[in-house]
C-alpha positions as CSV (number, residue, x, y, z in Angstrom):
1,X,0.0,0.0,0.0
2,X,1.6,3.2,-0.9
3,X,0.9,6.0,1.6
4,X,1.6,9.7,1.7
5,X,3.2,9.6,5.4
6,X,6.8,11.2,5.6
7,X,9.5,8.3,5.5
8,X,12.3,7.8,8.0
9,X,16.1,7.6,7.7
10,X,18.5,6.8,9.9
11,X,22.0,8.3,9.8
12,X,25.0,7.5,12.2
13,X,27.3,10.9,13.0
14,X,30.8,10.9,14.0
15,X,31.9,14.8,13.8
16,X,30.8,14.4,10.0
17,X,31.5,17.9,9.3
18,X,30.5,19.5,6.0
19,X,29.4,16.6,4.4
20,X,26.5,16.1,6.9
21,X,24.8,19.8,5.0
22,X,25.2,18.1,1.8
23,X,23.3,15.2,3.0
24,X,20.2,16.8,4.4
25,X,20.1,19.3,1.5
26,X,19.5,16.2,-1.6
27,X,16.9,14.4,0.9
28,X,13.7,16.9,-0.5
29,X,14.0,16.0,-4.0
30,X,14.6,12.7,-3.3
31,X,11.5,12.0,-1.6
32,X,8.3,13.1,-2.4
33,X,6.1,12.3,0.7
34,X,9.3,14.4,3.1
35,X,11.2,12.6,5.5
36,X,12.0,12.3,9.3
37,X,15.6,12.4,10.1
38,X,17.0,11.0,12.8
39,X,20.7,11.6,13.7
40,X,22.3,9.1,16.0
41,X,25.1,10.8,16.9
42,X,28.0,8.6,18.5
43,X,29.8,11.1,20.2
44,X,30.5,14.1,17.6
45,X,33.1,16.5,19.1
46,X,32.5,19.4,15.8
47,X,28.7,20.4,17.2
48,X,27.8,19.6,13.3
49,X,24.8,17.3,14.2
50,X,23.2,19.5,17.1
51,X,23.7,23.1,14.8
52,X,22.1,21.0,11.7
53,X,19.1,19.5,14.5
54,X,18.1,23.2,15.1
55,X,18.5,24.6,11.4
56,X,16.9,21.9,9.6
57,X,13.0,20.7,10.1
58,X,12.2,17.0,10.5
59,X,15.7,16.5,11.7
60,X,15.7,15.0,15.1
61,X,19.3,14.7,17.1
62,X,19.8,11.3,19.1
63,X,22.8,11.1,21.5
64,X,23.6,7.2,21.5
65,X,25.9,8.4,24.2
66,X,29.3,7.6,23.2
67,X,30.7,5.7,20.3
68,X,28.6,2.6,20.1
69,X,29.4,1.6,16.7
70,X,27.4,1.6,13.3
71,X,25.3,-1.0,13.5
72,X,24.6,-0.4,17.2
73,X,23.5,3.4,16.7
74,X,21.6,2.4,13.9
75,X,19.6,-0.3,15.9
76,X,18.8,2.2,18.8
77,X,17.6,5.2,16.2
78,X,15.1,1.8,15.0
79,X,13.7,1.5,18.6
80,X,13.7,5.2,18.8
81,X,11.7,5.9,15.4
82,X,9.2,2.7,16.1
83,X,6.3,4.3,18.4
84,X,6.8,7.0,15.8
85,X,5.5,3.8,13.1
86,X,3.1,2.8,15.1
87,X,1.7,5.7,15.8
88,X,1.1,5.9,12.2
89,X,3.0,9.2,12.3
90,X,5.8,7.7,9.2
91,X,5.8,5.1,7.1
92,X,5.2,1.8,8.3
93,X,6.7,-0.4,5.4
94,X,10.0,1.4,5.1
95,X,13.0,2.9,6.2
96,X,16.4,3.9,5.2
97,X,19.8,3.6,6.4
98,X,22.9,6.1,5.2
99,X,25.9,7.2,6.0
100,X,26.3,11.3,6.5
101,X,28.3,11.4,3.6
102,X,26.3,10.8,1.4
103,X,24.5,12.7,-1.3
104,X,21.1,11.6,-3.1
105,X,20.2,12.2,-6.6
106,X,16.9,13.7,-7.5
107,X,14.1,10.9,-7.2
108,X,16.8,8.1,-5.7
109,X,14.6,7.8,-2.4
110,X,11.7,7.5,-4.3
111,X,13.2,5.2,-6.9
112,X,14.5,2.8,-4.0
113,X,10.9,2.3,-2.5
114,X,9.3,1.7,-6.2
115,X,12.1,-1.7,-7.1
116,X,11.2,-2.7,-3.2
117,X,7.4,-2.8,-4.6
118,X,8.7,-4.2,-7.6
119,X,10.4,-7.3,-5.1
120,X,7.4,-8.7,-2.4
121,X,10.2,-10.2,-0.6
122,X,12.7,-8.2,-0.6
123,X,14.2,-7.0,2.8
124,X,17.0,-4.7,1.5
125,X,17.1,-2.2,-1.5
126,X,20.7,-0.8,-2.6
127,X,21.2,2.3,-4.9
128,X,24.1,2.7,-7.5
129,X,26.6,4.2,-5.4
130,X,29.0,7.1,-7.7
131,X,32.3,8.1,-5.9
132,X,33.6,11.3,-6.3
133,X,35.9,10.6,-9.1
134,X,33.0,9.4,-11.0
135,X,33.7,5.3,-10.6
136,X,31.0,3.3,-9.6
137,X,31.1,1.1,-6.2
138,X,30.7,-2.3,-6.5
139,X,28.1,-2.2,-3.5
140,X,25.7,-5.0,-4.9
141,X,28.2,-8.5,-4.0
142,X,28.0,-12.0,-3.2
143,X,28.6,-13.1,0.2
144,X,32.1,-13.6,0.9
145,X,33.8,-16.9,1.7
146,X,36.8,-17.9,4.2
147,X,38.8,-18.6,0.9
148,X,38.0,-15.2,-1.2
149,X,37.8,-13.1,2.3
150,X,41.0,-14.0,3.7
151,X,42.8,-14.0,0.2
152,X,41.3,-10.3,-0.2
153,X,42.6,-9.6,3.0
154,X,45.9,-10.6,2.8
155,X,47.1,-9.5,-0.9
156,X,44.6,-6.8,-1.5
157,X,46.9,-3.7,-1.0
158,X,50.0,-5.5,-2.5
159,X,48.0,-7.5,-5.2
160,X,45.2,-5.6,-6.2
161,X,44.1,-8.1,-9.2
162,X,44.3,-11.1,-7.1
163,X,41.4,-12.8,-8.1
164,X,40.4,-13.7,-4.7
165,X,39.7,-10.2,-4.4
166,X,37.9,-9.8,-7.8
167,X,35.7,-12.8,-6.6
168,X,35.5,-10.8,-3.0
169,X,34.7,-7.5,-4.7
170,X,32.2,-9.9,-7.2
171,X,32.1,-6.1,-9.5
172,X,30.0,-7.7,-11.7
173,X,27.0,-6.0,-13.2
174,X,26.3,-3.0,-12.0
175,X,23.8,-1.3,-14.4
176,X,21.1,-4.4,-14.0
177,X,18.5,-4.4,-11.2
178,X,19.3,-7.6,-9.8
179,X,19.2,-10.1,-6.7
180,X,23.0,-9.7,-4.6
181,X,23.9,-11.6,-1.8
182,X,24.6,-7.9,0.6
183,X,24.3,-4.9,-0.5
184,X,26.5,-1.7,1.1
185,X,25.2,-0.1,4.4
186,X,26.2,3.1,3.4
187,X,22.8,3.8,2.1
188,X,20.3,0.9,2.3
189,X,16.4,0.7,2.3
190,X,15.2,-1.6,4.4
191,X,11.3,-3.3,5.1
192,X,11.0,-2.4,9.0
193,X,9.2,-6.5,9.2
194,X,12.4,-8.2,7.7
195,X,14.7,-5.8,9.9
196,X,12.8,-6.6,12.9
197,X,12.8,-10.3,11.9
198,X,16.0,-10.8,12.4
199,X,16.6,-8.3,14.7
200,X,18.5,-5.3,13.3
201,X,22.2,-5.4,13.1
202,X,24.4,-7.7,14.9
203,X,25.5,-5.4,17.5
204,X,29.0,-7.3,18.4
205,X,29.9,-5.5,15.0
206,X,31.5,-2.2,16.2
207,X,32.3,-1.1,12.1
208,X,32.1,-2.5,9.0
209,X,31.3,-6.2,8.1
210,X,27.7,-5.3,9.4
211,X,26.2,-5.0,6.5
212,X,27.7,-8.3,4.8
213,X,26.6,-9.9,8.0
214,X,22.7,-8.1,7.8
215,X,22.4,-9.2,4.3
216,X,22.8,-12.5,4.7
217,X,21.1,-13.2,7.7
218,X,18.3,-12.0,5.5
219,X,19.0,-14.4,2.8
220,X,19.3,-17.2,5.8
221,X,15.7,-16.2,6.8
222,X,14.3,-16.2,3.2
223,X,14.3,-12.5,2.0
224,X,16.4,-10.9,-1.1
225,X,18.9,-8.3,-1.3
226,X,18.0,-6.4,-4.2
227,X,20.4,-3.5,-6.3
228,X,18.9,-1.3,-8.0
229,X,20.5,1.3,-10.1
230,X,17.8,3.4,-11.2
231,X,18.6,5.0,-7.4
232,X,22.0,7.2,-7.7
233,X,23.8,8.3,-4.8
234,X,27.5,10.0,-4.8
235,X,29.5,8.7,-1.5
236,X,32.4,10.5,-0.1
237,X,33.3,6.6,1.3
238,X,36.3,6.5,3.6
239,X,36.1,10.1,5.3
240,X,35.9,8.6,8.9
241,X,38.8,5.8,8.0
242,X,41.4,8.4,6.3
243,X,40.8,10.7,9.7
244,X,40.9,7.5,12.5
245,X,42.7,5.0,10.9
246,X,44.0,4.0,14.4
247,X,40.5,3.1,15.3
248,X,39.0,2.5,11.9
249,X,41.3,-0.5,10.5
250,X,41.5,-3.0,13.3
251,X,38.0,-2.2,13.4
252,X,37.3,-3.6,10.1
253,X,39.9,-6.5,10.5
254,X,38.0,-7.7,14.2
255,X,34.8,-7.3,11.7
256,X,36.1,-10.2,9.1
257,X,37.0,-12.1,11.6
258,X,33.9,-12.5,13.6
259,X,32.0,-12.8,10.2
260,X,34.1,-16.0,9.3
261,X,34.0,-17.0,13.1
262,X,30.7,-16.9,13.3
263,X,29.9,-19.5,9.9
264,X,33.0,-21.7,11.6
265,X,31.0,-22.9,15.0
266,X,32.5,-26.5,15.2
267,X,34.8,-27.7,17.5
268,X,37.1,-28.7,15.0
269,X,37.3,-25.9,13.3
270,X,39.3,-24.3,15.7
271,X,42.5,-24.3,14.6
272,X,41.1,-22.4,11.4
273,X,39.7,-19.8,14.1
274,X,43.0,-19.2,15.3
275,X,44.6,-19.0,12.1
276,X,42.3,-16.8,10.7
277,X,42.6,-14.3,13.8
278,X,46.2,-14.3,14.0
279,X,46.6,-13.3,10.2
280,X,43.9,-10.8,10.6
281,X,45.2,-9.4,14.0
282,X,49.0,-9.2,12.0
283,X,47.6,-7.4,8.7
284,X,45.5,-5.0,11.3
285,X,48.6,-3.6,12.8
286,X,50.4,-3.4,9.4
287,X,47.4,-1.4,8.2
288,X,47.4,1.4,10.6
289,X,51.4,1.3,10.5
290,X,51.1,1.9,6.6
291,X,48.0,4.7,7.4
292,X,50.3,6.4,9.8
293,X,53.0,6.0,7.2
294,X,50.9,8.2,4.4
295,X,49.3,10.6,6.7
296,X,53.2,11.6,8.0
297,X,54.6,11.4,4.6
298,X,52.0,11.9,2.3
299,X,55.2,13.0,-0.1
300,X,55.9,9.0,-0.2
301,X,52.5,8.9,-2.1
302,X,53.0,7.3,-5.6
């Protein structure tokens, strides 16, 4: 049933400076019925999020109270915005998830609710994601394996054609709507049933993996992860990493590693556990000793 009644998105804050402007600015024309904004603010130091609460109407700051994580803030903005739902104050089908740093093309809010219509069972809607440099993200992939994943892992940054990160990066058709195994939380549709199905993001995920993890939990529980690319976004990805990359990449390692954990429960798979941890925990540090490396000597930059 299609209603009139403004639609909700959730974004996560993190002292997201100008970009966060940018953001609220394309949601209009991207939505025709208007939209409630909620801001889940994990412990923004630039007063961005509180100056653009009071400027902006239908903005709504939340204070997670401290730096919960993604998937975490997001969760808590869901409990936050459902008496709103069932009050029949916003729309009771769908909501949407993006990062600050993002900005939407005319029409790509409305375009996102349209394909879920399109796809009964779908849980998750993705939109064409365009980086600044005008390349497309391959945000529409299949779910990764302990082969591909730790292969990308390791020989990603020294290998970049490796094809265990091709088959990670699965950047396959990205013009086609289309069925994908996750689709990228940086801006994601989602049906507020399937979310609260499977209850909301896996909250043991401080940052990143969270999606991959959502998406196919959903598959797991019979619902579809759909792309769609008539929906355009431009993302300024990696803002938040290139600033804390102390924080931000053994962040993303601990991630791969409790994805792969978790689909290795047995016993005697623990040996693979531990290898897979101690390889992760190594290429972590190397990570942020490479970051550190570019942000002190950016003159080293090929």
């Amino acid at each position: 049933m299609v209603t009139t009644l403004p639609f909700a998105v959730v974004t996560v804050t993190y002292s997201p400076g100008p970009h966060l402007a940018a953001f609220l600015e394309s949601i209009p024309e991207s939505c025709e019925s208007g939209a409630v904004v909620v801001l889940a603010d994990n412990g923004s130091t630039d007063g961005v999020p509180e100056a653009a609460a009071e400027q902006y109407a239908g903005v709504d700051f939340l204070s997670t109270g401290g730096n919960l994580g993604y998937g975490s803030a997001v969760n808590l903005a869901a409990r936050h915005l459902r008496p709103l739902r069932d009050a029949g104050e916003i729309d009771p089908e769908f909501f949407l998830i993006s990062n600050p740093d993002v900005v939407f093309s005319p029409g790509a809010i409305d375009a996102l609710i349209a394909c879920a219509r399109r796809w009964p069972k779908a849980a998750a809607i993705g939109p064409r994601i365009e980086e600044l440099d005008g390349g497309v993200y391959p945000s529409a992939r299949a779910v990764p394996t302990l082969r591909n994943g730790v292969g990308h892992a390791l020989l990603s940054s020294v290998w970049p054609t490796n094809p265990w990160t091709r088959s990670y990066r699965d950047a396959q058709d990205m013009d086609s709507e289309r069925i994908a195994g996750w689709l990228s939380g940086s801006c994601l549709l989602v049906r507020w049933d399937a979310f609260d199905a499977v209850g909301g993001f896996d909250e043991r995920y401080f940052m990143y993996m969270e999606d991959v993890d959502l998406g196919d939990r959903f598959s797991r529980a019979g619902y579809l992860n759909i792309f769609c690319p008539d929906a355009v976004i431009t993302h300024a990805k990696g803002h938040a990493a290139g600033e804390h990359p102390e924080t931000m990449l053994p962040a993303h390692h601990e991630s791969a590693y409790r994805f792969q954990a978790d689909r290795l429960p047995h016993w005697w798979q623990t040996p693979v556990r531990l290898a897979l941890r101690a390889g992760l925990k190594a290429r972590g540090l190397l990570a942020v000793r490479q970051a550190r490396d570019r942000k002190e000597n950016p003159e080293n930059e090929s």
